[in-house]
C-alpha positions, 0 to 999 in steps of 0.5 A: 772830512777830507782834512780828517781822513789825511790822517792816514787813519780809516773812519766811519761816516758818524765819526767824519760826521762828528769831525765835520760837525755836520749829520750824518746823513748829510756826511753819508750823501758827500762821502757816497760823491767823493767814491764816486769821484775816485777821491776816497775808498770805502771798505766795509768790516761788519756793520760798518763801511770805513773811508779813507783817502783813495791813494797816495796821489789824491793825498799829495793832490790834497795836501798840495790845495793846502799849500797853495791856499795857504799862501794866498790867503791873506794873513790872519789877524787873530791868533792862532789857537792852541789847537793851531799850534800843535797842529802847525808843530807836528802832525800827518801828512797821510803817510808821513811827518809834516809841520816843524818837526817834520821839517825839522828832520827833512833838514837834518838828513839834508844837512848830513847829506843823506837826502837831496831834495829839489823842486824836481824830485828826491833822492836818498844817497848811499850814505843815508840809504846806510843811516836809514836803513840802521833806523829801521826803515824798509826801503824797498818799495812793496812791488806795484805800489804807485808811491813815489819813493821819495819826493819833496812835500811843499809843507803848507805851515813851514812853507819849505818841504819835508821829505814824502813818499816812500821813505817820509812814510817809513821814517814816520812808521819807525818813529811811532814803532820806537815810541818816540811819537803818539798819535792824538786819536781825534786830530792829525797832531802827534806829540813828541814822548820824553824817549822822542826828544832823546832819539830825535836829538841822538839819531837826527841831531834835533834838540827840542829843548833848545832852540837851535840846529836843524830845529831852528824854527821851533818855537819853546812855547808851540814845543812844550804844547805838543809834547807828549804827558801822561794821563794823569800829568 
């Protein structure tokens, strides 16, 4: 449940219930301990009472197990499912892109200088607060926000960091706002539109339909899986 609600999306008992695959009863009786752990929020609307991840810190406490688990278990042998590659290519990270894609962004705005990530912190330089700022991403904070303004995320698949904070959240908001991404409703996956690969590869310099630059990473077969079809393609 935990893992579904890093979506950043709010949801309902019976849909947790739903995702966990387990009832909703037994949902309910886990939800009501992680409240009172402070570990999630509640609110209700009409007759429904909706969960979310209590704030930014639980998120990056959250994501952080992930990583670590990730390291230490050992490697699979089976192989990864469709679902698994997707999710490894682009998904949420609470408030902000993660998986190769976000990796692949994180690396392009370091390689033009715009962003500095170190293991101690992030910084955005004069330079990339000017190309932010022209893509649309608001970059101060709204006041009294506990987020940090931008800070390095250890990305548990890529094992290298996308960027976080308050500037990961707007470069995700601005890349749903334009269209270039779409959330899948049931999972933490986005997918890339056809005007996605043209502003990724023009604004970021991330050629999805090569495997090259800042995208070296990424996979043809993982990248034709996510990219975004129309329903009746």
């Amino acid at each position: 449940m935990l893992a579904a609600l890093m979506g950043g999306q709010a949801l309902t008992a019976s849909e947790l219930a739903s995702r966990a695959r387990i009832t909703r009863s037994t949902a309910s009786g886990h939800l009501g301990k992680l409240v009172g752990a402070r570990l999630l929020s509640v609110t209700q609307k009409r007759r429904n009472r909706y969960y979310r991840i209590a704030s930014p810190l639980v998120a990056r406490m959250l994501e952080s197990i992930k990583a670590v688990a990730a390291i230490e278990v050992p490697q699979r042998h089976q192989p990864r499912s469709i679902a698994d590659d997707r999710l490894r290519f682009a998904r949420t990270c609470y408030d902000h892109l993660a998986g190769c894609l976000g990796v692949a962004i994180a690396d392009a705005l370091i390689a033009k200088g715009h962003v500095v990530l170190t293991d101690d912190g992030g910084e955005v330089t004069p330079s990339g607060a000017r190309f932010l700022s022209n893509f649309g991403a608001e970059l101060t904070p709204i006041s009294g926000s506990r987020r940090f303004f931008c800070r390095p995320c250890l990305d548990w698949s890529e094992r290298r960091y996308h960027i976080a904070g308050h500037v990961g959240a707007e470069i995700q908001r601005c890349c749903l706002k334009r269209g270039w991404l779409r959330r899948d409703p049931e999972t933490r996956v986005v997918r890339v539109t056809p005007a996605g690969q043209i502003g990724l590869r023009r604004t970021f310099g991330i050629d999805l339909g090569r495997n090259r630059g800042p995208a070296h990473s990424l996979v043809h077969g993982v990248m034709n899986s996510c990219l975004w079809k129309s329903p009746d393609q």
